[in-house]
PAZAPA-4460 file (N, C-alpha, C; in steps of 0.05 Angstrom, whole numbers, plus 32768, in hexadecimal, padded with zeros to 4 digits):
% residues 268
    n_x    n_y    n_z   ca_x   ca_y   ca_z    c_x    c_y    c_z   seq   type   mol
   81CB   8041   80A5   81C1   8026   80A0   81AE   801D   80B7     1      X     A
   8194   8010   80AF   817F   800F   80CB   817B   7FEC   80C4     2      X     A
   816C   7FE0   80C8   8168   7FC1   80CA   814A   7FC2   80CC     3      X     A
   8137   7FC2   80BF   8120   7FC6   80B2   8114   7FAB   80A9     4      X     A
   80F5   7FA8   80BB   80EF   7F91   80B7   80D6   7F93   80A6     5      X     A
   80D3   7F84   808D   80BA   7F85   8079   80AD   7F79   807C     6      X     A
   8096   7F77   808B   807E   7F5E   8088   8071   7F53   8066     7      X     A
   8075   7F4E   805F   8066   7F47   8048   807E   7F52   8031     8      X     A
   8092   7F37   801F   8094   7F3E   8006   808E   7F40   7FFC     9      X     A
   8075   7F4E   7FED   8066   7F44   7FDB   8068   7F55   7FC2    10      X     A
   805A   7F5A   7FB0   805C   7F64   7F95   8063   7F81   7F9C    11      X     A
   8069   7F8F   7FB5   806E   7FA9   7FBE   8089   7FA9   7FD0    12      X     A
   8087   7F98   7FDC   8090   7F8C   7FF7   80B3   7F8C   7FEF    13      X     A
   80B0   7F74   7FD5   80CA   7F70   7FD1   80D9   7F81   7FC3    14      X     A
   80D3   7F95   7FAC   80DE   7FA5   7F9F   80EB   7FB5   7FB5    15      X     A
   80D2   7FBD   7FC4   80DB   7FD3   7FDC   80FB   7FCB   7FE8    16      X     A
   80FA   7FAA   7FF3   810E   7FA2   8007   8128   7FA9   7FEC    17      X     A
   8128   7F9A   7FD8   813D   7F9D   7FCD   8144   7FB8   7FC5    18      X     A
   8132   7FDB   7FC6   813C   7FE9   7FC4   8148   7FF9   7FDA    19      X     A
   8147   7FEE   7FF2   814F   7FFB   8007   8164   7FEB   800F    20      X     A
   816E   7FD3   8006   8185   7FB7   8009   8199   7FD0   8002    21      X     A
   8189   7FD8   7FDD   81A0   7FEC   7FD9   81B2   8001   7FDE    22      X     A
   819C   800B   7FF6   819E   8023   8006   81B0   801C   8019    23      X     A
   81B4   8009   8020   81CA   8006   8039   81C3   7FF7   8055    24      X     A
   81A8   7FE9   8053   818F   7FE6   8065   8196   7FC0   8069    25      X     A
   8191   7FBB   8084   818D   7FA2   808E   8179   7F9B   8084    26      X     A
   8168   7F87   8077   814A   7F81   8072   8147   7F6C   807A    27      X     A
   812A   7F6B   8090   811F   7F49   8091   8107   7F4C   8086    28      X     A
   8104   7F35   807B   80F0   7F2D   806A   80DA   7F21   806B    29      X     A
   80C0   7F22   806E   80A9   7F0A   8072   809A   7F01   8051    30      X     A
   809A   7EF2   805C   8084   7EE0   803E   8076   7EC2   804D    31      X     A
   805A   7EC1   803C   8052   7EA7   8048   804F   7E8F   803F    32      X     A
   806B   7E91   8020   806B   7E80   8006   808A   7E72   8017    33      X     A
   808C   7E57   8015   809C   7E46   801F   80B3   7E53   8004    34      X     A
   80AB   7E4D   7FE8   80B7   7E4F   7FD8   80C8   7E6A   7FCC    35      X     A
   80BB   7E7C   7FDE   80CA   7E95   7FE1   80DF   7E97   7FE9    36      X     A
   80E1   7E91   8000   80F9   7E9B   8012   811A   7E97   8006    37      X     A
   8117   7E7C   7FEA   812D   7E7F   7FDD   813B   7EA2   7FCC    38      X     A
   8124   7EA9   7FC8   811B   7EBA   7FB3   812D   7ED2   7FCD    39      X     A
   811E   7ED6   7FE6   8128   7EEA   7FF1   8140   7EEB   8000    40      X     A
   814B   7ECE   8003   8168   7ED6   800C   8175   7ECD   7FF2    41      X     A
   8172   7ECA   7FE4   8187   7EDA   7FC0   8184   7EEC   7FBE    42      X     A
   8175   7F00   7FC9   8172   7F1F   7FC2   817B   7F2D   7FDA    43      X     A
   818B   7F1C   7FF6   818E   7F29   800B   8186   7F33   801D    44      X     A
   816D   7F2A   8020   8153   7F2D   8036   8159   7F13   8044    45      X     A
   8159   7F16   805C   8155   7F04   8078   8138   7EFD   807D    46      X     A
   8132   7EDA   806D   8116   7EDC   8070   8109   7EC6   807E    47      X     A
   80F6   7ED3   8086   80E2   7EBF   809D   80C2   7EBC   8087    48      X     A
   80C2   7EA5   808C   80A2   7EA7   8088   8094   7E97   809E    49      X     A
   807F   7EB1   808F   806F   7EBD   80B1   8051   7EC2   80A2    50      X     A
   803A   7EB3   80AF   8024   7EC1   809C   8015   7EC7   80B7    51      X     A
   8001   7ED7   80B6   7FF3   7EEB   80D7   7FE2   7EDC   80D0    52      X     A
   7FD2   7ED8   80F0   7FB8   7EC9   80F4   7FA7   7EE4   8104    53      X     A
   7F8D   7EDE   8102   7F87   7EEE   8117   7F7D   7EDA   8135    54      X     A
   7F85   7EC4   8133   7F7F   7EAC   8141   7F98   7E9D   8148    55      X     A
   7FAE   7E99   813C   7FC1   7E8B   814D   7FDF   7EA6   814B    56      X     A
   7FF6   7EA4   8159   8004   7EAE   815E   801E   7EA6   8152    57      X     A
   8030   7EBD   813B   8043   7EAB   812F   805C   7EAB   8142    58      X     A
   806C   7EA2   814E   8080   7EA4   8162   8099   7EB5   8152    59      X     A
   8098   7EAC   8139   80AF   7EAD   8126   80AA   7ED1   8127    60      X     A
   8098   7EE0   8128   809F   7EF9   8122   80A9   7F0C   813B    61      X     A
   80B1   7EF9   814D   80CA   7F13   8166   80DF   7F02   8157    62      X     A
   80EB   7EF1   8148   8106   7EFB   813B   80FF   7F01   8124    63      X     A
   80F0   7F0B   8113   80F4   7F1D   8102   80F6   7F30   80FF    64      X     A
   80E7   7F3B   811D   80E9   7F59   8123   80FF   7F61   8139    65      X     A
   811C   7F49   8144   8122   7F50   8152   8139   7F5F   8144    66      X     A
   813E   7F7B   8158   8157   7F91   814E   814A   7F99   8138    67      X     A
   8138   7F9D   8127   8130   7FAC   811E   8128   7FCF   8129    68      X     A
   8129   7FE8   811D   8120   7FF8   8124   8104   7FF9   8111    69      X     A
   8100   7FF3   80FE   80E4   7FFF   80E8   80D9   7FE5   80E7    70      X     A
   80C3   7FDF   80E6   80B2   7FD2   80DD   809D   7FD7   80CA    71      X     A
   80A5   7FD2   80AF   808D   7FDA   808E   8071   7FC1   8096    72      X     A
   8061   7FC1   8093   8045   7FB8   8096   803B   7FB2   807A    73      X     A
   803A   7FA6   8068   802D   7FA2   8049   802B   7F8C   8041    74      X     A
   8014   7F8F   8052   8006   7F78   8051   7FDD   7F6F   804C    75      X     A
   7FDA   7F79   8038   7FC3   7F87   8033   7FA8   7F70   8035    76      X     A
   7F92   7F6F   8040   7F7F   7F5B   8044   7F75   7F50   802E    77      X     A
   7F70   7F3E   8038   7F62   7F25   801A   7F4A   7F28   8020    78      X     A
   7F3F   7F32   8014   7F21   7F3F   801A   7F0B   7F40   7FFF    79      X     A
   7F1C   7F32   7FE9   7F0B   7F33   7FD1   7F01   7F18   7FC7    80      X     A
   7EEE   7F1A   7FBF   7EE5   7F02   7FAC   7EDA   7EF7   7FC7    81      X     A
   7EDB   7ED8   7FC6   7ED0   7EBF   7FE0   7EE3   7ECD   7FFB    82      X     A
   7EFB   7EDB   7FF1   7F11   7ED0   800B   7F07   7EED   801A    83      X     A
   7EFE   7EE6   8036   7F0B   7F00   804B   7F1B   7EF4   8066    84      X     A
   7F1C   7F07   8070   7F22   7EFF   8088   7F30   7F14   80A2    85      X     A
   7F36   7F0C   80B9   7F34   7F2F   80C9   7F4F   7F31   80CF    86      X     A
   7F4E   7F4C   80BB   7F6A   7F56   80BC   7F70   7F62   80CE    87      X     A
   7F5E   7F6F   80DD   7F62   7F81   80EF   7F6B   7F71   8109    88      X     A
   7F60   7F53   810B   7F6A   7F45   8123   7F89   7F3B   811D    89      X     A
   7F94   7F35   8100   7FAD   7F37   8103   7FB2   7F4D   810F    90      X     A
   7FB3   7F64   8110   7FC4   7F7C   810E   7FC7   7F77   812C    91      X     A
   7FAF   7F70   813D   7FB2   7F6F   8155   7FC5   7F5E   815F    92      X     A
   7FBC   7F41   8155   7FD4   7F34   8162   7FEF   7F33   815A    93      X     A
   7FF3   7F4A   8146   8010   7F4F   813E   801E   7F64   8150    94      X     A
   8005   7F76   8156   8017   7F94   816C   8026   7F82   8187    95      X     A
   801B   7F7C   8195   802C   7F73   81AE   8048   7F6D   81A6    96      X     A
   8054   7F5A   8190   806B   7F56   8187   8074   7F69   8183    97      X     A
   806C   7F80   8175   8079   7F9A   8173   807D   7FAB   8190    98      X     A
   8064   7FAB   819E   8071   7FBB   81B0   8088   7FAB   81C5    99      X     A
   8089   7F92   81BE   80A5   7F81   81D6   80C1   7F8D   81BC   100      X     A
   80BF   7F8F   81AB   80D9   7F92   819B   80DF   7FAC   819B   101      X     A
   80F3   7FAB   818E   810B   7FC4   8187   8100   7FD8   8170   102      X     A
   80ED   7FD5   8163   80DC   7FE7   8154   80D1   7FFA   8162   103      X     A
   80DB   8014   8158   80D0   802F   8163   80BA   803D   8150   104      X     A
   80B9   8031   812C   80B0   8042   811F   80A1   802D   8107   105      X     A
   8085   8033   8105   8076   8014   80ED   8068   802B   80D7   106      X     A
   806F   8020   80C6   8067   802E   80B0   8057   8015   80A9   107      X     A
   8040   801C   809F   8021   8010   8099   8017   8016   807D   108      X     A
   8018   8000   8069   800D   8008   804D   7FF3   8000   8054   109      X     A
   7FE2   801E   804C   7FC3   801C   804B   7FBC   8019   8031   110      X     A
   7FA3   802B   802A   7F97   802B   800F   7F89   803E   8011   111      X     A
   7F84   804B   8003   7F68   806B   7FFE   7F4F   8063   7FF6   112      X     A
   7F4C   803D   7FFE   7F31   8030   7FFE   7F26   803F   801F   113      X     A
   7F34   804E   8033   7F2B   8051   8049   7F16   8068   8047   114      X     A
   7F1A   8075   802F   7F03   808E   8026   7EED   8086   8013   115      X     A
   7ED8   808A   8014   7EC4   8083   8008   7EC7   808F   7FF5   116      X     A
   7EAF   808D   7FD8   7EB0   809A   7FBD   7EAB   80AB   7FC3   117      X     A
   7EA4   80C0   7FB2   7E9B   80D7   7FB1   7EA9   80E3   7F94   118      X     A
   7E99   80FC   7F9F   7EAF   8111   7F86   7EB5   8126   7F93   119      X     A
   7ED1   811F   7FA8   7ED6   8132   7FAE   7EF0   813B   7FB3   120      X     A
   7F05   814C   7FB1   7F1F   813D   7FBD   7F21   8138   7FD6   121      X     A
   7F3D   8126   7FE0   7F3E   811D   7FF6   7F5C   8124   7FFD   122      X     A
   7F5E   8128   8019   7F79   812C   801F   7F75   811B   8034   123      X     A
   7F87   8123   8043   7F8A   8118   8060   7F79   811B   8070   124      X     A
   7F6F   813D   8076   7F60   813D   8087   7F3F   8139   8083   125      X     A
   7F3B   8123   806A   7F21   8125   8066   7F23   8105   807F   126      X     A
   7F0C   8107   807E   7F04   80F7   8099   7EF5   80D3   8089   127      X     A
   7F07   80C3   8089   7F02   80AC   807A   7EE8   809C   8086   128      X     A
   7EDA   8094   806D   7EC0   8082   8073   7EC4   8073   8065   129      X     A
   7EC4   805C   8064   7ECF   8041   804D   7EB7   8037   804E   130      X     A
   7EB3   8030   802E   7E9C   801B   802C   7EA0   7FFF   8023   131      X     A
   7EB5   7FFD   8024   7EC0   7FE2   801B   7EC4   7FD1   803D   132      X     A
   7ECE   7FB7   8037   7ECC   7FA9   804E   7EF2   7FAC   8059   133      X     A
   7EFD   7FAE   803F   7F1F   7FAF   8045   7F24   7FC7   8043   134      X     A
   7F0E   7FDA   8041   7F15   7FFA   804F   7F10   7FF4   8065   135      X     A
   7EFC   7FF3   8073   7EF6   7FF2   808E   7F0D   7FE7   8096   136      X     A
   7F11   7FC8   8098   7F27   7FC2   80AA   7F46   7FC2   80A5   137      X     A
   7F4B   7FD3   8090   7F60   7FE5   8093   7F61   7FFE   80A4   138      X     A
   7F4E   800C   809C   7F4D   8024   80B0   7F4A   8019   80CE   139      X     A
   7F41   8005   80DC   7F42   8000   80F4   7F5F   7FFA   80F7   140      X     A
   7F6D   7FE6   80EE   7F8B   7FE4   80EF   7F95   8003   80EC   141      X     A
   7F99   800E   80E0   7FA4   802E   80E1   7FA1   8032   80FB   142      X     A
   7F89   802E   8111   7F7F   8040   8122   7F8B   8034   8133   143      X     A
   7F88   801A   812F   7F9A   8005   8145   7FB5   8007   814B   144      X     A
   7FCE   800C   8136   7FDE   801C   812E   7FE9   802C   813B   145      X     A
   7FD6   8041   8133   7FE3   805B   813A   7FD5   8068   8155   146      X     A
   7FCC   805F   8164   7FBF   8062   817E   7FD4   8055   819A   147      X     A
   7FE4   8044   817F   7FFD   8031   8195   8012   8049   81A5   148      X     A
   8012   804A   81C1   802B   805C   81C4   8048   8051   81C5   149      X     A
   8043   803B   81C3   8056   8028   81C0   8078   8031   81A8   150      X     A
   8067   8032   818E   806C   8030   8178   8065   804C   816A   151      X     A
   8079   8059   815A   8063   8072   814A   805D   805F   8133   152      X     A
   8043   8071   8123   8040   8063   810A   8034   8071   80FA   153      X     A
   803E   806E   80DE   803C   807D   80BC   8035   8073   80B3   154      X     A
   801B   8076   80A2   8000   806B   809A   8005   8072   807C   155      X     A
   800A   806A   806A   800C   8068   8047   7FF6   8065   8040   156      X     A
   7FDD   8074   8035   7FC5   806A   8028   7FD1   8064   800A   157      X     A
   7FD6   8051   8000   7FD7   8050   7FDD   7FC4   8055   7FCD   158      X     A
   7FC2   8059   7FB5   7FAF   8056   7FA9   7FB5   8041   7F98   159      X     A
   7FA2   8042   7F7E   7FA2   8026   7F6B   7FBE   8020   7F61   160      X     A
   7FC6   800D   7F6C   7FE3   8003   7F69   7FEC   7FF8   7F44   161      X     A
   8005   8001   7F44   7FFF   7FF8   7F26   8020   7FF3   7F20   162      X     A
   802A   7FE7   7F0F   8045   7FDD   7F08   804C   7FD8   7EEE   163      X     A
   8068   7FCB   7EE9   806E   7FBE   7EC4   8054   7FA4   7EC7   164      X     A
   8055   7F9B   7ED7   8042   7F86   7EDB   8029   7F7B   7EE9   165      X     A
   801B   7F96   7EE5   8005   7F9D   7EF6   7FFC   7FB8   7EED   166      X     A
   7FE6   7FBA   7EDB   7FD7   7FD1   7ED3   7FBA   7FD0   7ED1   167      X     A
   7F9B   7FD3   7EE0   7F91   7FD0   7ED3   7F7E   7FD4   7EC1   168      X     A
   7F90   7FDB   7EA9   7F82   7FD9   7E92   7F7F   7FBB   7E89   169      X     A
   7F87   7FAF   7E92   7F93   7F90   7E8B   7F79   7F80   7E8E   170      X     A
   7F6A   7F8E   7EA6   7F4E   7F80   7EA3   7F39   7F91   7EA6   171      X     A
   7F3C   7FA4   7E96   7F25   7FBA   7E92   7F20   7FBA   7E6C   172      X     A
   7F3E   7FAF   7E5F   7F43   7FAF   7E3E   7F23   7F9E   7E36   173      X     A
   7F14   7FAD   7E21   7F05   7F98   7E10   7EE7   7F9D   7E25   174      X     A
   7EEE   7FA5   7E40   7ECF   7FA4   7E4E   7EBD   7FB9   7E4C   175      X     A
   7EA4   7FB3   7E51   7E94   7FC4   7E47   7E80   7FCE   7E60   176      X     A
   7E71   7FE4   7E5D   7E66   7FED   7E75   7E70   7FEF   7E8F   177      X     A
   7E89   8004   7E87   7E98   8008   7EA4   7E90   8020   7EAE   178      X     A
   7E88   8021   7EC2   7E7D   8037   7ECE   7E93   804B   7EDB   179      X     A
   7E8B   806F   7EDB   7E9E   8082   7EE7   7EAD   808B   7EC6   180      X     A
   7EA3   808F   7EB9   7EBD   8096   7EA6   7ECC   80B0   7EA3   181      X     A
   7EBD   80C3   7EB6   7EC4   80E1   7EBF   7ED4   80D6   7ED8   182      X     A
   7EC8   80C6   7EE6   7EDE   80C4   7EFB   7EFC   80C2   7EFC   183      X     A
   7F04   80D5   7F0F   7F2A   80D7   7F10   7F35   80B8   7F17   184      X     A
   7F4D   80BC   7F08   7F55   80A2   7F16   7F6F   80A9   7F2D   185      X     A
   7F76   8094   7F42   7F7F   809C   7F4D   7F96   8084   7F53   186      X     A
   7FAC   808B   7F43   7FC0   806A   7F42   7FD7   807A   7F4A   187      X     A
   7FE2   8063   7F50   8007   8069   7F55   801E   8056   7F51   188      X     A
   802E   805A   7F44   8043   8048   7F3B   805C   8039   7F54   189      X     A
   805B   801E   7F4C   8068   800E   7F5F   8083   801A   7F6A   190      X     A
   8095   802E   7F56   80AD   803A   7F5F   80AE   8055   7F6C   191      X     A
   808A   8062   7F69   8084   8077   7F74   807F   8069   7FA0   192      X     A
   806F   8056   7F99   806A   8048   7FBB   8089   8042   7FC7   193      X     A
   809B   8038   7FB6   80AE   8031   7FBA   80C5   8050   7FC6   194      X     A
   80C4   8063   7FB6   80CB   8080   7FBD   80C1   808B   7FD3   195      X     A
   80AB   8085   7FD1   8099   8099   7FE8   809C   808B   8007   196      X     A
   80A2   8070   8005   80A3   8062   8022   80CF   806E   8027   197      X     A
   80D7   806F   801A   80ED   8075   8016   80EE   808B   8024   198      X     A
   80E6   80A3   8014   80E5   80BA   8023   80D6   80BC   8041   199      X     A
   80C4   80AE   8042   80B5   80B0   8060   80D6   80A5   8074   200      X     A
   80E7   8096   8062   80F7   808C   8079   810C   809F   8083   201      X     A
   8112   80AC   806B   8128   80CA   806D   811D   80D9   8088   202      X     A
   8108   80D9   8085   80FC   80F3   8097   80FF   80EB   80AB   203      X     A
   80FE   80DA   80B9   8101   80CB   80CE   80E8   80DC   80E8   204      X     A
   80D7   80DA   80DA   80B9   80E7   80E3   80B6   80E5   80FA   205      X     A
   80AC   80F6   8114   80AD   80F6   812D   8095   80EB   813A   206      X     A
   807D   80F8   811F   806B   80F1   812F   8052   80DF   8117   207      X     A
   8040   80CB   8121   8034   80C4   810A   8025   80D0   8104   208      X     A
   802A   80C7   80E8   8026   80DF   80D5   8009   80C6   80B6   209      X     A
   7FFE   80D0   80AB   7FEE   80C1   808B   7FF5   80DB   807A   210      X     A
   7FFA   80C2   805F   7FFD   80D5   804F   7FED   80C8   803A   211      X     A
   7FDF   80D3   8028   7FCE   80C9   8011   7FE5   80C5   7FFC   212      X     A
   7FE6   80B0   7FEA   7FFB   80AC   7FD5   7FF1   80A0   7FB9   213      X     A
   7FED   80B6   7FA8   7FDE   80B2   7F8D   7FF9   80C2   7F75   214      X     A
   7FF2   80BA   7F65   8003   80D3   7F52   7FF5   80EC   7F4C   215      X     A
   7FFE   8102   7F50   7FF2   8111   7F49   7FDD   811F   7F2A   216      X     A
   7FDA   8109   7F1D   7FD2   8108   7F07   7FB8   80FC   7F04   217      X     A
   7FA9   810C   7EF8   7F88   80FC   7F09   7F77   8106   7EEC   218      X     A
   7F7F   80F3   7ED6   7F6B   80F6   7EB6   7F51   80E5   7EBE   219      X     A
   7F34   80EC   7EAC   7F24   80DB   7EB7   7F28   80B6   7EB2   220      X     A
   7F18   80A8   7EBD   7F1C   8086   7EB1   7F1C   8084   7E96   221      X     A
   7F09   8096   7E85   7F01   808D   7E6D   7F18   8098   7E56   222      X     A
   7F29   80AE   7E5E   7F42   80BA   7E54   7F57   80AD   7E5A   223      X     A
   7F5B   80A2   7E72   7F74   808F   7E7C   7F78   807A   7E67   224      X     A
   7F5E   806C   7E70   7F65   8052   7E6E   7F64   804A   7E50   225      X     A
   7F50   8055   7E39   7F52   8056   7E1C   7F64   805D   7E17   226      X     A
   7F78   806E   7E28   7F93   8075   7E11   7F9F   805C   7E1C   227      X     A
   7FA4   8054   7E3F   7FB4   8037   7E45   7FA9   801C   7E27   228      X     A
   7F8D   8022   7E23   7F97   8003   7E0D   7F9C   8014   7DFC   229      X     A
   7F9B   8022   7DED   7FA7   8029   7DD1   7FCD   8027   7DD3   230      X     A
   7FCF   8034   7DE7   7FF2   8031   7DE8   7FF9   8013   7DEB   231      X     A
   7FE5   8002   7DF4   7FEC   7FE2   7DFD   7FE2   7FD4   7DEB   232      X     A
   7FD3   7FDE   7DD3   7FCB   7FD0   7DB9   7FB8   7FBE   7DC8   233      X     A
   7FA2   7FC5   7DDF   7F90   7FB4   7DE9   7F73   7FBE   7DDC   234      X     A
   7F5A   7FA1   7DE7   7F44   7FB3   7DE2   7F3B   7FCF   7DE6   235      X     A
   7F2D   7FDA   7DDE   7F2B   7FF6   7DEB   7F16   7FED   7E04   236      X     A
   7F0A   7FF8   7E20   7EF6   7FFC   7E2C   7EE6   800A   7E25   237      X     A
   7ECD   7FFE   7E2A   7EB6   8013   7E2A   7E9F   8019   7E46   238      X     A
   7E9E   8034   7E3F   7E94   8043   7E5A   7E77   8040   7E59   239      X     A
   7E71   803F   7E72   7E4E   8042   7E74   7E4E   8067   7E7F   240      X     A
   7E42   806D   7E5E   7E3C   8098   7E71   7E20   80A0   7E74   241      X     A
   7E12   8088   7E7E   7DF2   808A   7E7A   7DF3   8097   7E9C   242      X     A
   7E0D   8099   7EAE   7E00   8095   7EC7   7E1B   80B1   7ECF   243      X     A
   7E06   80C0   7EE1   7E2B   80DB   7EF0   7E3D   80C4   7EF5   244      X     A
   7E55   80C7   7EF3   7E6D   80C0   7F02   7E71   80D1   7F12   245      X     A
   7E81   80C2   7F30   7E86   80C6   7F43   7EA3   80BB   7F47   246      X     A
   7EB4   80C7   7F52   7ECF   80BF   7F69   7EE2   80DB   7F62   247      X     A
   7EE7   80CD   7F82   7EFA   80DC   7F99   7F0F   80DF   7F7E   248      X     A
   7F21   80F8   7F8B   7F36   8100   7F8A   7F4E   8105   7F91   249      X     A
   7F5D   80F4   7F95   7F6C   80EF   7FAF   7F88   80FD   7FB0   250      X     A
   7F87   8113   7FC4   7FA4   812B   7FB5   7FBA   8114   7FC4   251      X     A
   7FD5   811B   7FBA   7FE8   811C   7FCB   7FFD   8138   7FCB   252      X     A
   7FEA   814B   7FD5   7FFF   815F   7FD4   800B   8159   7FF1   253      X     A
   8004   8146   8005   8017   8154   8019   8032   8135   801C   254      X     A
   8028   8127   8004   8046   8112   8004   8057   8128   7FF3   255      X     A
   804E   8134   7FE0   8067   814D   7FD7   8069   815F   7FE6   256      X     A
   8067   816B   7FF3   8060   8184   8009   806F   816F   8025   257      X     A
   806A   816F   8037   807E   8164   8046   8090   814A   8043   258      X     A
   8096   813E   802D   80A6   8126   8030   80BD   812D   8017   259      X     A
   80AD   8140   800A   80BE   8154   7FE9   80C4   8140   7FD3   260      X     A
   80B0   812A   7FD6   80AF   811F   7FC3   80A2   8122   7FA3   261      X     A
   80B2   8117   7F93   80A7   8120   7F6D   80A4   8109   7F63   262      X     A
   8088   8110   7F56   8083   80F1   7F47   808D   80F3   7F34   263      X     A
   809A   80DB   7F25   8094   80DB   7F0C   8081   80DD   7EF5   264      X     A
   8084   80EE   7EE2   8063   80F8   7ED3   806B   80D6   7EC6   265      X     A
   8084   80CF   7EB9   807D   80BE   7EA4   8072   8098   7EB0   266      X     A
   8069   809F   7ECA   8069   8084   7ED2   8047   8078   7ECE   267      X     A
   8035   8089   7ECC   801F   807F   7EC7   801A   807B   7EAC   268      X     A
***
């Protein structure tokens, strides 16, 4: 039994805490919804809300992380639409708290936005160029991270996150001129992220370590996702094939290969 602190409940966050509650595990909890925190101590999470600035300092997170040994990080940037903002300066003014506490080991949910498109596969050791703005300053947090000697730290790239309540086909159904329809897709199921941070905890990993985390099942967009609405009785999509498709391939042979993890085939 370890005492494991979650930054961020959120649509990943909390499933996670309550499946490791089950496991036998202390959990503290962060959220930055006032109206949460009912939600997480009914479920047995010890919760603080705590939201990161990269400009003021929350006091509240040396007791959330006090006596903790693990600290989970998932807490992903608001970086779309109007909203950004610098994630990478939270991360900073969050390490010092970590290195004064009892945390020896931070596991960090990234994204496989830190690799540019292409068509090519990608593992670990391909060398990430992000063209997005919440690639970039994710990959600087990683670096920030894991450069700490403070702290070791295990870097999760996810890919396209997907759930009972979160797929999307949900807003691709009925649209038209979607570009890539040869392109692989590269998703992974909420109980697969949920398994795989699981196993990273078994191992009790010495040294930091990234692991890329996709399912290993990679049909093109235009095969995926027409069979997703037909099984969901949605519009069908339609593809634009006037143009090559392009994207990455994102293996995870080495989350099965050193962590001996198995996906489920039936979850996508």
């Amino acid at each position: 039994m370890k005492q494991i602190s979650i930054l961020g409940c959120g649509w990943l966050g909390l499933p996670l805490a309550k499946s490791l509650l089950q496991n036998g595990h202390i959990i503290f909890g962060s959220t930055t919804s006032v109206e949460k925190i009912t939600l997480l101590e009914n479920a047995g999470i010890t919760p603080f809300l705590i939201e990161l600035s990269d400009v003021t300092i929350e006091v509240e997170i040396a007791s959330f992380l006090k006596n903790s040994e693990i600290l989970i990080i998932d807490i992903p940037p608001k970086l779309r639409g109007n909203s950004s903002e610098n994630f990478v300066g939270k991360i900073q003014n969050l390490i010092p708290f970590i290195e004064k506490s009892s945390v020896k080991k931070v596991l960090f949910v990234s994204s496989t936005s830190v690799y540019s498109e292409g068509t090519t596969t990608i593992t670990e050791d391909t060398i990430p160029n992000p063209d997005t703005e919440s690639g970039k300053q994710l990959l600087e947090a990683e670096q920030l991270l894991q450069s700490n000697k403070n702290f070791q730290t295990t870097v999760i790239r996810f890919g396209g996150l997907i759930g009972e309540d979160r797929h999307p086909i949900q807003f691709l159904a009925g649209r038209t001129n979607i570009e890539n329809p040869e392109g692989p897709i590269n998703l992974i199921h909420q109980m697969d992220c949920i398994g795989i941070i699981e196993a990273i905890l078994l191992q009790d990993l010495k040294d930091n370590e990234t692991f890329n985390a996709v399912a290993p099942y990679h049909p093109t967009r235009k095969e995926y996702y027409t069979q997703k609405a037909i099984e969901l009785n949605l519009p069908l999509p339609e593809f634009n094939e006037s143009k090559p498709s392009v994207g990455k391939l994102i293996s995870s042979d080495k989350v099965e290969q050193v962590l001996g993890y198995l996906f489920a085939k039936n979850r996508l």
